[in-house]
PAZAPA-4460 file (N, C-alpha, C; in steps of 0.05 Angstrom, whole numbers, plus 32768, in hexadecimal, padded with zeros to 4 digits):
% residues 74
    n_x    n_y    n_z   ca_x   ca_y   ca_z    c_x    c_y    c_z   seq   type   mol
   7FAA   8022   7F72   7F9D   8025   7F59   7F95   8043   7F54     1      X     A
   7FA6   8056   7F5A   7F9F   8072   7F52   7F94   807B   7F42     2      X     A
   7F82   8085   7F33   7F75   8089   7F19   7F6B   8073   7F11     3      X     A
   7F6B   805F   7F12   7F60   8047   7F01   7F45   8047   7EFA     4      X     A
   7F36   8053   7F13   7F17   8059   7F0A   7F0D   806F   7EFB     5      X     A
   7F24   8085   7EFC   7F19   809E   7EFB   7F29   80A5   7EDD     6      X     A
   7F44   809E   7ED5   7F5C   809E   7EBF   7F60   80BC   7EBE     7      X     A
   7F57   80C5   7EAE   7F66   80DF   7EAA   7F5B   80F5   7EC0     8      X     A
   7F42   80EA   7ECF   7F36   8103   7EE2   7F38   80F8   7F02     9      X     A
   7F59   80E7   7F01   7F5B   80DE   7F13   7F62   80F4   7F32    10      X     A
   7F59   80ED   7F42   7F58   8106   7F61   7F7A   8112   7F68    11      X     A
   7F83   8103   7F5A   7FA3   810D   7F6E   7FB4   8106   7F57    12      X     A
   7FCD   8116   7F50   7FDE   8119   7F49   7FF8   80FD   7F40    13      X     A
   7FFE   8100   7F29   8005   80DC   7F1E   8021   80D9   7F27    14      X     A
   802A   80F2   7F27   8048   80FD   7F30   8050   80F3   7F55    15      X     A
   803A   80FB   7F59   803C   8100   7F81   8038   80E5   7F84    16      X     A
   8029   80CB   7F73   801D   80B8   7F77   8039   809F   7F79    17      X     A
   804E   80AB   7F6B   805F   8098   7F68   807B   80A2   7F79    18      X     A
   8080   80BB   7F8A   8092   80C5   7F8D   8096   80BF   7FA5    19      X     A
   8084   80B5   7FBD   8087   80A8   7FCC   809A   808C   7FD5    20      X     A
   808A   8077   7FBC   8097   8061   7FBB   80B4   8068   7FB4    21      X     A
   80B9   8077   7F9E   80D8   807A   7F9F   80E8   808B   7FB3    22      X     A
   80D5   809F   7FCA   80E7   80AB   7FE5   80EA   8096   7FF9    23      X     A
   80DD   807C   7FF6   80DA   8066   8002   80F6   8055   8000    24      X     A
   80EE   804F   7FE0   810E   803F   7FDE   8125   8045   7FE2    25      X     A
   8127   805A   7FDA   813F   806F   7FD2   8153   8072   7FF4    26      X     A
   813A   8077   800D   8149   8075   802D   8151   8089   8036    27      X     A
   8159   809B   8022   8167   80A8   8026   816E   80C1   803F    28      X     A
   8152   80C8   804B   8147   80CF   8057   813C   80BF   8072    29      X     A
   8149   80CB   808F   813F   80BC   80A6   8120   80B5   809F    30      X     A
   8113   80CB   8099   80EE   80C4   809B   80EA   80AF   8086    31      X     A
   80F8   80A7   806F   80EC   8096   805F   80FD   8076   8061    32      X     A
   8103   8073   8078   8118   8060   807A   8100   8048   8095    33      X     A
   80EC   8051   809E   80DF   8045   80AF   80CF   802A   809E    34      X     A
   80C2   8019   80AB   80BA   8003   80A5   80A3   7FFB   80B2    35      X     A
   808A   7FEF   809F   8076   7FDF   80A4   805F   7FFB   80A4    36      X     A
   8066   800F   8098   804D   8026   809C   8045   802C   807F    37      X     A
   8035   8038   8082   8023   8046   8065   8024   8065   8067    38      X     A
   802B   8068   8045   8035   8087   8041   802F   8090   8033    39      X     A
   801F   80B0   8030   800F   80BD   801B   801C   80D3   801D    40      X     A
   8028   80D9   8001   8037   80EF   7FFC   8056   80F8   800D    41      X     A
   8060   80DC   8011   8071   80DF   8028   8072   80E2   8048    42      X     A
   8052   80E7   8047   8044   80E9   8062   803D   80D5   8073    43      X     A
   8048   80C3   8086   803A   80B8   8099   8018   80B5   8094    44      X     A
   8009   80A2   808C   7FEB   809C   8085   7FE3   808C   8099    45      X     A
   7FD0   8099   80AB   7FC6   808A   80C8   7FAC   8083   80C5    46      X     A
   7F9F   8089   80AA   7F88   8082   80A8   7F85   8062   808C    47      X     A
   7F8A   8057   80A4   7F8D   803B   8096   7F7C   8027   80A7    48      X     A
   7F6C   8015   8090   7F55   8001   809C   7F67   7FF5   80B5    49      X     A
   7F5F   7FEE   80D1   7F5B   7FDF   80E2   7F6E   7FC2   80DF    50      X     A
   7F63   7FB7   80C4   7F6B   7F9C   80C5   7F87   7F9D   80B5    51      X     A
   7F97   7FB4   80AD   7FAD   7FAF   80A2   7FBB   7FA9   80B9    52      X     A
   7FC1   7F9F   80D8   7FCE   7F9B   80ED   7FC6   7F7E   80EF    53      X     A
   7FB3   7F73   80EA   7FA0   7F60   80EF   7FA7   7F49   80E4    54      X     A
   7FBB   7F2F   80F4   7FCD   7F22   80E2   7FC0   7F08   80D9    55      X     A
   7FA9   7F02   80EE   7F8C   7EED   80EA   7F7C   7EF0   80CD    56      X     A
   7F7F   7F12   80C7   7F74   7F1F   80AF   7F7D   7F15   809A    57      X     A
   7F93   7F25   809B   7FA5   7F17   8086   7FB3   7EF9   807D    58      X     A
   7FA8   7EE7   8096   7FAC   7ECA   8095   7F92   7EC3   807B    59      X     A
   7F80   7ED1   8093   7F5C   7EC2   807F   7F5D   7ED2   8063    60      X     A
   7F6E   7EED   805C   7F70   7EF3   8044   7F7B   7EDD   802B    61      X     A
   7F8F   7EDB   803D   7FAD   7EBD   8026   7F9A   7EAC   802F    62      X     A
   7F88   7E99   8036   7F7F   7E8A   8030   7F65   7E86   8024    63      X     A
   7F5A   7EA1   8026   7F44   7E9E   8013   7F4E   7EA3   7FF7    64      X     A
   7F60   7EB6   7FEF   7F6F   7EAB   7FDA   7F75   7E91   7FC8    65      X     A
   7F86   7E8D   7FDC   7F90   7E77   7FD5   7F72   7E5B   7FCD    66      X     A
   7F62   7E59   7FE5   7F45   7E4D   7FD2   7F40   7E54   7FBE    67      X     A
   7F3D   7E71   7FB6   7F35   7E7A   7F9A   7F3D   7E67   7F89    68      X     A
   7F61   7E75   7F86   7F6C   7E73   7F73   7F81   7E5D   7F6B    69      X     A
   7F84   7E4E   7F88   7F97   7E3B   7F84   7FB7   7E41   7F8B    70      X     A
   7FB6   7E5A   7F90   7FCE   7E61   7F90   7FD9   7E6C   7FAD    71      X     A
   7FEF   7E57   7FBA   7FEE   7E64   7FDB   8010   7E7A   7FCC    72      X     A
   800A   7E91   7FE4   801A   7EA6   7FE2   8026   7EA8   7FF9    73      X     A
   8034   7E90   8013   8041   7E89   8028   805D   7E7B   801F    74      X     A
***
């Protein structure tokens, strides 16, 4: 959600925000061809919550969901 709180006085650049995801798809490149990691600015991002590895996490996430809303996403 880049800007969404901030809109036009958002902290980082709208350009750099999307250029990733497409060095991502695109492969083209040994470094953007890896899998299951998180990437800022094309950069390797190591500072990521704990529980994104956490597959118990993400179980009790889809199911508290799914109570919400009704909706299972398995």
């Amino acid at each position: 959600m880049m800007g969404f709180a901030n809109g036009p006085y958002a902290p980082d650049n709208l350009r750099a925000g999307y250029q990733t995801q497409v060095w991502l798809s695109e492969g083209t490149e040994r470094a953007s061809r890896g899998t299951g990691g998180f990437f800022f600015h094309r950069e390797p991002e190591s500072d990521v919550h704990a529980s994104v590895g956490d597959t118990r996490a993400q179980e009790a996430l889809l199911d508290a969901y799914a109570q919400r809303t009704g909706v299972t996403l398995r």
